[in-house]
C-alpha positions in Angstrom: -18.3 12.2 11.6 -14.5 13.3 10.9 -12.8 12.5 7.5 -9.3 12.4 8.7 -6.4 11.8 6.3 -2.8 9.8 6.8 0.0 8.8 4.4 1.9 5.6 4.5 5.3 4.6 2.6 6.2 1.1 2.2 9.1 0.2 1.0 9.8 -3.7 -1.0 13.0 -5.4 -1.0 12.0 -8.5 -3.4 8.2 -9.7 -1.6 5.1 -9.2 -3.9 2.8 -8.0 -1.3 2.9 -5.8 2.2 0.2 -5.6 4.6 0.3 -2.2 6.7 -1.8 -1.1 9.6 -2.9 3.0 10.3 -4.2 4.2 13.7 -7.1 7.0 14.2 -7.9 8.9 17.4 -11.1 7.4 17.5 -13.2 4.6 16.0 -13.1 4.5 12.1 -16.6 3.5 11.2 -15.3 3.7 7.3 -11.9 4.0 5.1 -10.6 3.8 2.0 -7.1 3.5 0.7 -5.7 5.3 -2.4 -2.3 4.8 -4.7 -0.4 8.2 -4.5 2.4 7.0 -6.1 5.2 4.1 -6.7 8.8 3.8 -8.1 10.0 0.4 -9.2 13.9 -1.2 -10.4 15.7 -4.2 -10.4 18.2 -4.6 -8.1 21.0 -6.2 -10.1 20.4 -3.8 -13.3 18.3 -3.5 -16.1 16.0 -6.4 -17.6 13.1 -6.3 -20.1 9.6 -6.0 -18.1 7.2 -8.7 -18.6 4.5 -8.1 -15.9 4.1 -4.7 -13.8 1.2 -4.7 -10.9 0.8 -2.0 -8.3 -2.9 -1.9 -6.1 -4.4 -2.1 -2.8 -6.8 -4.5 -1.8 -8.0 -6.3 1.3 -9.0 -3.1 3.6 -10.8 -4.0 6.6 -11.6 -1.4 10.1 -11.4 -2.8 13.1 -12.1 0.1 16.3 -9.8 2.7 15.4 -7.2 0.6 13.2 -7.2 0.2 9.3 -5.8 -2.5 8.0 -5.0 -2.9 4.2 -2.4 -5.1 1.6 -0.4 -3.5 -1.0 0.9 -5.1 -4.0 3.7 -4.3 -5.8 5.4 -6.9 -8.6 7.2 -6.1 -11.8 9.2 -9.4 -13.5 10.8 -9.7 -16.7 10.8 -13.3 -18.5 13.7 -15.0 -16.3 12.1 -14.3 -12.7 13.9 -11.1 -11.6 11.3 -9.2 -9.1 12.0 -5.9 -8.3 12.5 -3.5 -5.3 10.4 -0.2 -4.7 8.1 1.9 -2.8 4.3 2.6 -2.7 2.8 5.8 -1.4 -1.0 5.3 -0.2 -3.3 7.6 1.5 -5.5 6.4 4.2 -8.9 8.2 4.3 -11.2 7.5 7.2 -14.5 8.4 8.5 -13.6 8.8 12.5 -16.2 8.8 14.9 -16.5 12.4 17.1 -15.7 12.4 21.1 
């Protein structure tokens, strides 16, 4: 047993939600995903927020892939959604030789 560490940047132009996918050397019999950081703006200038969300949810292994959804949303009160980027760290348990 291996904890073994990789970073992913996603980057939003307008969708709510990203699924991303991270291969290991070797089986991942365990992960977990962390927010390292985000940025968020409108596109076509400044609006009043309404609603911000930033997570990561829906993490599943499969052999030596992780799989996992980020969510990134901020809206003000007329609809505008907003571009961005997420930062998340992947940390896995990896099966040895």
């Amino acid at each position: 047993m291996s904890l073994q560490f990789k970073t992913v940047s996603l980057t939003f132009g307008g969708q709510d939600t990203m699924t991303s996918q991270v291969n290991f050397p070797a089986a991942v019999n365990s992960a977990s995903v962390a927010l390292q950081g985000f940025s968020l703006s409108y596109s076509d200038g400044n609006q009043e927020v309404s609603t911000i969300q930033v997570g990561v949810s829906s993490i599943t292994v499969s052999g030596t892939h992780v799989s996992f959804t980020v969510t990134l949303v901020m809206r003000d009160d007329s609809g505008h959604s907003a571009v961005g980027n997420v930062s998340a760290l992947v940390i896995a348990d990896v099966s040895e030789g």
